[in-house]
C-alpha positions in Angstrom: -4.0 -10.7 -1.0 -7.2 -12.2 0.6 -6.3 -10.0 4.3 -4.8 -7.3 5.8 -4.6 -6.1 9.2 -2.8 -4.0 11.0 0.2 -5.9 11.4 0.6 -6.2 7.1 -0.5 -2.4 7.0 2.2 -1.6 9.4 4.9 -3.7 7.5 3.7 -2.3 4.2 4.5 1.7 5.9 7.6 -0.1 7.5 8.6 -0.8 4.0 7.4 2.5 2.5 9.9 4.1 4.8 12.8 2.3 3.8 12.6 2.8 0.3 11.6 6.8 0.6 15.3 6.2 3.1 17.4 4.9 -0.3 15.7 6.7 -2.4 12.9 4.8 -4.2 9.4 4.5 -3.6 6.9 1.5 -2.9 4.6 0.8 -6.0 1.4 -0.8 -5.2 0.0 -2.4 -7.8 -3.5 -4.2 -8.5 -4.4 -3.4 -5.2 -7.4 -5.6 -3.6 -10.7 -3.9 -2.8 -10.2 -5.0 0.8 -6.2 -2.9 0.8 -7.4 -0.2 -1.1 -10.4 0.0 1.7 -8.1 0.0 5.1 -5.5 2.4 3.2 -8.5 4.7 3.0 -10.0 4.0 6.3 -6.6 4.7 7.8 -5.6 7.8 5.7 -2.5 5.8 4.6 -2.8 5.5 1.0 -0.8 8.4 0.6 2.4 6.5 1.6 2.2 4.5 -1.6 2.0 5.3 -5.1 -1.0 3.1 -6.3 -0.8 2.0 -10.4 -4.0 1.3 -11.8 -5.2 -1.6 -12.8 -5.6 -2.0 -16.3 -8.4 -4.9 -15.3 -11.3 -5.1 -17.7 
């Protein structure tokens, strides 16, 4: 993922929500600098459960 605004952030919560609904979670993983950024800027990162990266 090269971009995320508001409209992607919103979908990503949107989709966070359904799957808390049935009873599963939304796994993020290898997040981008850039998502990982506007999650913390926007205090929504707890919404997600975020794997590591095992990136070296």
């Amino acid at each position: 993922m090269r971009f995320c605004d508001c409209a992607g952030l919103s979908a990503l919560l949107a989709a966070a929500r359904t799957a808390k609904t049935h009873g599963s979670e939304l796994r993020l993983c290898a997040v981008p600098h850039t998502l990982a950024r506007l999650l913390r800027l926007s205090h929504t990162g707890s919404a997600f459960t975020i794997e590591q990266s095992d990136v070296r």
